[in-house]
C-alpha positions as CSV (number, residue, x, y, z in Angstrom):
1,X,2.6,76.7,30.4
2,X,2.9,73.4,28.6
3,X,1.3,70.4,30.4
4,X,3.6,67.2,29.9
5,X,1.5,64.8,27.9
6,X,1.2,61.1,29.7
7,X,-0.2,57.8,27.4
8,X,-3.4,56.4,29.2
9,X,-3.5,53.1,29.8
10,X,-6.6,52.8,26.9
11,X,-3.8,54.0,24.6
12,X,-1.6,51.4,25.7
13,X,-3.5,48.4,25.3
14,X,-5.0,49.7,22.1
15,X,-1.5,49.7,20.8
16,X,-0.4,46.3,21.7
17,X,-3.6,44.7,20.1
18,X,-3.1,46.3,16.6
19,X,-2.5,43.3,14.3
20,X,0.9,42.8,12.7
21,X,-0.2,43.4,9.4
22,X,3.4,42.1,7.6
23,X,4.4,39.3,9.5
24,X,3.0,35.7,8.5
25,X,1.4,34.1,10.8
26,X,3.7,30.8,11.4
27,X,0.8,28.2,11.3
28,X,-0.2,29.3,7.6
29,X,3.4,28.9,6.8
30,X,4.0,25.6,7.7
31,X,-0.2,24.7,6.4
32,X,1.6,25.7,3.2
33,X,4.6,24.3,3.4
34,X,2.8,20.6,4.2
35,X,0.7,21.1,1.3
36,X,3.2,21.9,-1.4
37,X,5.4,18.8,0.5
38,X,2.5,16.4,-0.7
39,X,1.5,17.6,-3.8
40,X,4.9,17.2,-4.8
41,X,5.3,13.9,-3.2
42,X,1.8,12.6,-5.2
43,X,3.4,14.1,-8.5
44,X,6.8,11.9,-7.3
45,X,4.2,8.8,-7.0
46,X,2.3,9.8,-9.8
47,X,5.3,9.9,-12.0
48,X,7.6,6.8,-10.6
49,X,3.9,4.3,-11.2
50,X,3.7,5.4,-14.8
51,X,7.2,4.9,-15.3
52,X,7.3,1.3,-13.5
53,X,4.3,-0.5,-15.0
54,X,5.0,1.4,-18.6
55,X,8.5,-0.3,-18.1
56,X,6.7,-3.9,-16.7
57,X,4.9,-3.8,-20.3
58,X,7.8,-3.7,-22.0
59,X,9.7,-6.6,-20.4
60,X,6.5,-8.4,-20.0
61,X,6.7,-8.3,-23.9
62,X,10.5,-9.6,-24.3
63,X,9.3,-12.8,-22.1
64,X,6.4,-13.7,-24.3
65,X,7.6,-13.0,-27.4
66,X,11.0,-14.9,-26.0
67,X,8.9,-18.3,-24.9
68,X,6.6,-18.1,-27.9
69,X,9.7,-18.0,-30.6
70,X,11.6,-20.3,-28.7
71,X,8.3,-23.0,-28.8
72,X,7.6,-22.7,-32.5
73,X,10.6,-21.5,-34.4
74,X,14.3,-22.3,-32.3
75,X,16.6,-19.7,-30.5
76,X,17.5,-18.9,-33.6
77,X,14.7,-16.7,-34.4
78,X,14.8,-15.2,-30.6
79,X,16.5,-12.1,-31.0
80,X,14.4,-11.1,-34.3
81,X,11.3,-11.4,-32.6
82,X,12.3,-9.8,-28.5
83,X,15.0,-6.8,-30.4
84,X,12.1,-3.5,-30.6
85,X,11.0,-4.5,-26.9
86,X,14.0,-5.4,-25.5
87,X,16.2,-1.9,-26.6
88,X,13.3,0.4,-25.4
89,X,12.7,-1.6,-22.3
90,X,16.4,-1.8,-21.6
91,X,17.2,1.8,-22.5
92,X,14.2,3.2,-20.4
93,X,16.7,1.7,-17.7
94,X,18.7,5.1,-18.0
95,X,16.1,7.0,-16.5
96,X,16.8,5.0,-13.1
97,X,20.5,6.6,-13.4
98,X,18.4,10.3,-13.0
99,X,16.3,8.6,-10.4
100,X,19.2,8.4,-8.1
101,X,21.1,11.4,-8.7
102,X,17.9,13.8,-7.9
103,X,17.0,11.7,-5.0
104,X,13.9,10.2,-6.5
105,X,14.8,6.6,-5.1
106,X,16.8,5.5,-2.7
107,X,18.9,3.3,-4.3
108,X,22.5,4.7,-4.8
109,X,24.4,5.2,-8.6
110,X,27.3,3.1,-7.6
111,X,24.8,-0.1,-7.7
112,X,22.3,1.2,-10.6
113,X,25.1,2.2,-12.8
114,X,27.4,-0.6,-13.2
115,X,24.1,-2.9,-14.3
116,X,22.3,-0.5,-16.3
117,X,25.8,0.1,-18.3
118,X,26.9,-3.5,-18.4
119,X,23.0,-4.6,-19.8
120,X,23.3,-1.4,-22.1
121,X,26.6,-2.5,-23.8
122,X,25.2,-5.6,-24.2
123,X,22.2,-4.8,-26.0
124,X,23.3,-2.0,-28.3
125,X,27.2,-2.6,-28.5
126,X,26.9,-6.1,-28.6
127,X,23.9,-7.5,-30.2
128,X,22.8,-4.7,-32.0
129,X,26.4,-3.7,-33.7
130,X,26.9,-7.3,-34.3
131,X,24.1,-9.6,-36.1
132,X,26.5,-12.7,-36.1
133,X,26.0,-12.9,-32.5
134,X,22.2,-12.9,-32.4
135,X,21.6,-16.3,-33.6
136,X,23.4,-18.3,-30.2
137,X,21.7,-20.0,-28.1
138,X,22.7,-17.3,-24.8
139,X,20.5,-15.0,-26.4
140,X,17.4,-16.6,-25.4
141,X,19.1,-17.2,-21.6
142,X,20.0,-13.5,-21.4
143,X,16.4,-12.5,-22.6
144,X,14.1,-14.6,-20.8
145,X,16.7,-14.4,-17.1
146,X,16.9,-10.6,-17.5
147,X,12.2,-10.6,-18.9
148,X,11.7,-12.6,-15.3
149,X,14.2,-10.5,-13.2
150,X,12.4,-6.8,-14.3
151,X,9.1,-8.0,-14.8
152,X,9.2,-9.2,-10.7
153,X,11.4,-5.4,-10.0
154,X,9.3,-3.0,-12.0
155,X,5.9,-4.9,-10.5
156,X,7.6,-4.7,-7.1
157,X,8.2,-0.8,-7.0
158,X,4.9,-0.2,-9.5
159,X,2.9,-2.1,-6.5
160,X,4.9,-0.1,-3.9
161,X,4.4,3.7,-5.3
162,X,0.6,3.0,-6.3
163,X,-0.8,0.7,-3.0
164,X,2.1,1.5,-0.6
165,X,3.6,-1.8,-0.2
166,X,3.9,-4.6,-2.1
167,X,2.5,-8.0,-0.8
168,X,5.2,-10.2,1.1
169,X,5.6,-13.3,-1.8
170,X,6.2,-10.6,-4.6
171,X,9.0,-8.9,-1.9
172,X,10.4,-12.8,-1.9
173,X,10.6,-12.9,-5.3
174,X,12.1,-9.4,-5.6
175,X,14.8,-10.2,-3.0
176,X,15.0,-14.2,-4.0
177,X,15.1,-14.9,-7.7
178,X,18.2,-13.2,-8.1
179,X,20.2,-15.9,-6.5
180,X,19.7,-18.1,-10.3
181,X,19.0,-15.7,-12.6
182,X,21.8,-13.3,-11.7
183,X,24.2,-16.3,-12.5
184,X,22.4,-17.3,-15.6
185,X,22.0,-13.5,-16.9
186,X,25.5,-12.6,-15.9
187,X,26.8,-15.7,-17.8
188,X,24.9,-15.0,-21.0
189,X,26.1,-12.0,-21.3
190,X,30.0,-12.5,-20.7
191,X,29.7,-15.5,-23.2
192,X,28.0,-12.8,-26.0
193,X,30.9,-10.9,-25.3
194,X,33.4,-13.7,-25.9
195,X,31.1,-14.9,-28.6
196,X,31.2,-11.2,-31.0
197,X,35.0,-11.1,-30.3
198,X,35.9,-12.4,-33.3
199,X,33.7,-10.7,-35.2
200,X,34.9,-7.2,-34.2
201,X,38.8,-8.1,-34.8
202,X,37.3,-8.9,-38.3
203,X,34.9,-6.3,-39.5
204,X,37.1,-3.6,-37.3
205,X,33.8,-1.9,-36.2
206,X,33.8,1.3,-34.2
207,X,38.1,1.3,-34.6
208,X,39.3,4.6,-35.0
209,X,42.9,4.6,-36.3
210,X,45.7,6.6,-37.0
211,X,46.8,9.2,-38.4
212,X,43.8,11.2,-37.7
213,X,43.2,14.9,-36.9
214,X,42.5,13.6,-33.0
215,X,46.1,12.0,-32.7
216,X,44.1,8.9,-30.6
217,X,43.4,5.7,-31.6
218,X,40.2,3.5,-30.0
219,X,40.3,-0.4,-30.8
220,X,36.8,-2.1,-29.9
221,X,38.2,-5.4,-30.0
222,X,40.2,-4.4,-27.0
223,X,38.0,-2.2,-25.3
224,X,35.4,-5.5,-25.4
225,X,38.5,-7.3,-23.4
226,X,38.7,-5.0,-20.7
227,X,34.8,-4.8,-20.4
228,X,35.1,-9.1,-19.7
229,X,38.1,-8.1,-17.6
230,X,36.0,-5.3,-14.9
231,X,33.2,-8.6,-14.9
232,X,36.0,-10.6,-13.1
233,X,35.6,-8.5,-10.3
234,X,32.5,-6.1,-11.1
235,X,30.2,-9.7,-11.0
236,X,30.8,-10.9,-7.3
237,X,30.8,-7.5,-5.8
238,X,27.2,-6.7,-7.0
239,X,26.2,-10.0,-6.3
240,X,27.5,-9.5,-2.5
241,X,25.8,-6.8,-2.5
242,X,22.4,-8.0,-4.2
243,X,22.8,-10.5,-1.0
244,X,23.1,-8.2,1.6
245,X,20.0,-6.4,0.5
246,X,18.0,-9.8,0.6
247,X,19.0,-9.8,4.3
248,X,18.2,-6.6,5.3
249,X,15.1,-6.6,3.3
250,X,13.2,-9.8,4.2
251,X,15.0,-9.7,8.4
252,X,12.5,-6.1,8.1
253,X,10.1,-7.9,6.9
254,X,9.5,-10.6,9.5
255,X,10.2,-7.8,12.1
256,X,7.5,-5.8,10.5
């Protein structure tokens, strides 16, 4: 005869306090989770410091090179002496383009493109393709209003990743100096455009005509006009919103 078999209650309680040996316990998870969260935010910081002050250099540059030519030698000689600083500062600007789409920065493409592209065209499509251009006297107002402009931004946000916050005159300046040298930068570089016209009807740079094995035809002359034509409106709109940024921005920081 075959005695039923009953579990003890010592059998029991041993059971329930075995360990679960492949579960993770939820504390480490989230200890590791909070660790790889700021060790990627410190390589974000790391990264967007480097980037800023290596960037500050390079304008800083532009507006001493800009005043010191324009003491001893004329406008003339402006462009010739700012031209290696001012493309790679200018062209780092592209990297802000990234910085938005993978969330780096706050600041969303449909503000930081239309400026980086318009400052872009200017510097390589305009006074880089055409030397004739170089010599006017809106060089040295597009230089030295765009030098002031980054060198007050790139300080601003090089401040703000390495310290945490920038002190409160350099965020007026950030959110102030816009409202003259926007005009003044803006202005320089519409009249470059106007100014190189001619010269491209002329020298027929960057024209593709036809017959071709593409069947298209490109005129830069033209393509220049319609680039003065999307300024018409293009200008105002980013300078409304440049102003509604000052508001929010220096109304946060009285509140702060």
């Amino acid at each position: 005869m075959q005695l039923p078999l009953y579990k003890t209650s010592t059998d029991q309680s041993t059971r329930k306090s075995r360990p679960r040996v492949f579960s993770s316990p939820p504390l480490l998870h989230s200890l590791l989770i909070a660790s790889m969260a700021g060790f990627l935010s410190g390589i974000r910081s790391l990264y967007l410091s480097v980037y800023n002050w290596a960037v500050f250099y390079g304008w800083f540059q532009v507006l001493y090179l800009a005043i010191k030519t324009l003491k001893e030698y004329g406008h003339e000689q402006v462009y010739d002496a700012v031209e290696r600083p001012l493309q790679l500062a200018q062209t780092a600007a592209i990297l802000e383009i990234l910085h938005s789409l993978v969330g780096l920065v706050r600041s969303p493409v449909s503000a930081t493109l239309p400026q980086i592209a318009s400052r872009l065209y200017v510097t390589w499509g305009i006074l880089w393709s055409f030397p004739e251009a170089r010599s006017h006297v809106l060089v040295s107002s597009l230089v030295i209003s765009w030098a002031i402009t980054e060198i007050i931004r790139y300080s601003f946000f090089g401040l703000k990743e390495t310290f945490g916050a920038p002190p409160s005159w350099l965020l007026w300046l950030r959110y102030s100096t816009f409202l003259v040298l926007y005009p003044t930068g803006i202005t320089s570089e519409v009249g470059l455009i106007y100014i190189a016209l001619s010269y491209m009807k002329a020298s027929e740079k960057y024209c593709l005509r036809m017959p071709n094995k593409w069947n298209f035809s490109f005129d830069y002359f033209y393509g220049a006009v319609l680039v003065l034509g999307i300024y018409v409106p293009g200008s105002p709109h980013l300078y409304t919103y440049m102003l509604g940024q000052r508001k929010k921005a220096l109304s946060k920081a009285k509140t702060a």
